[in-house]
N, C-alpha and C positions, 0 to 999 in steps of 0.2 A: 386240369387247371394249368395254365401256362406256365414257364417258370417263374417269370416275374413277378406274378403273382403270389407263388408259393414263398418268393423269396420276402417281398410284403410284408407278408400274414405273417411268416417266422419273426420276422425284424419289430414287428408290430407285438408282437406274443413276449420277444424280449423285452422292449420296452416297458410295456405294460408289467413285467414283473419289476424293473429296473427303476420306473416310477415309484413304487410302492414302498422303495425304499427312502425314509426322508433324509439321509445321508447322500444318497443317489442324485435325491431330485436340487437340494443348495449346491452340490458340485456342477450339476448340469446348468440352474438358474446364473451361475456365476459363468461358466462358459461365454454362455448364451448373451448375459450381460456385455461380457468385452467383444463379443462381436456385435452387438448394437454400436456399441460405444465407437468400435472401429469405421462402422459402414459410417456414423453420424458425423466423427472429423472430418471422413474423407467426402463425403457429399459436403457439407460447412464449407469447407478448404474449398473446393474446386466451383461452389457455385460464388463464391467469394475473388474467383481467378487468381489465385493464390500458390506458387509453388511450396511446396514442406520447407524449404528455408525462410519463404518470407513469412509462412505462416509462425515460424518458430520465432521468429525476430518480433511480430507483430505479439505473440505469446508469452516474450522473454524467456524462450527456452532453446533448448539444441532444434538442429533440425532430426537428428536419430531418435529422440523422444516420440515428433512426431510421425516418423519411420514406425517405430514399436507401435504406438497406438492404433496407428492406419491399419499395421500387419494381423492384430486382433489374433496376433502368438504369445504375446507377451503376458507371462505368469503375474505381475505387478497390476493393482487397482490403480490409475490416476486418481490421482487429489480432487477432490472440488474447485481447490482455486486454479490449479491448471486447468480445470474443463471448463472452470469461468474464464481464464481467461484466452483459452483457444474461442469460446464463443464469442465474447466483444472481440475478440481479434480479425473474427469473420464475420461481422455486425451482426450476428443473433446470440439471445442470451440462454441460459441453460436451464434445460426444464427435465424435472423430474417427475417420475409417477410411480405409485402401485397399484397394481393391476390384483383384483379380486380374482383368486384359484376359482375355477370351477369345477365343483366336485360331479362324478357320474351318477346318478341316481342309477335304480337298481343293478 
């Protein structure tokens, strides 16, 4: 087996226990969250032709706030009303979802 492959399969076997823990898995979904959150300003913002200061002004916020968000490092949830309003700020509005887990059978 190649390495890359071995390396895989180990990262995959970690996982897979790391999953199973449900303390693991709301750490990971919240990650995972603020980088959605961060790719979705920074596409908004840019298809919008918007530099992080105008989009902060059009937002009524700093433009560092939108720095933090973009960067998708940032330990902090944004608000609702600030996601609403970075989204009218970049003419689209904010949509939310939950996504059904899907479990492995056998």
């Amino acid at each position: 087996m190649a390495k890359g492959k071995k390396t895989n399969a180990k990262v995959r076997e970690i996982f897979k226990k790391d999953f199973a823990d449900p303390e693991f898995r709301v750490l990971f979904d919240e990650e995972r969250a603020r980088s959605e959150i961060a790719r979705a300003v920074t596409k908004a913002r840019k298809a919008a032709g918007l530099t992080q200061a105008e989009l902060a002004e059009k937002a009524e916020t700093k433009q560092s706030v939108v720095a933090r968000l973009e960067s998708g490092h940032d330990s902090r949830t944004p608000s609702l009303p600030l996601l609403s309003k970075i989204a009218a700020a970049t003419g689209r509005r904010l949509v939310l979802d939950f996504e059904e887990v899907k479990k492995k059978t056998g």
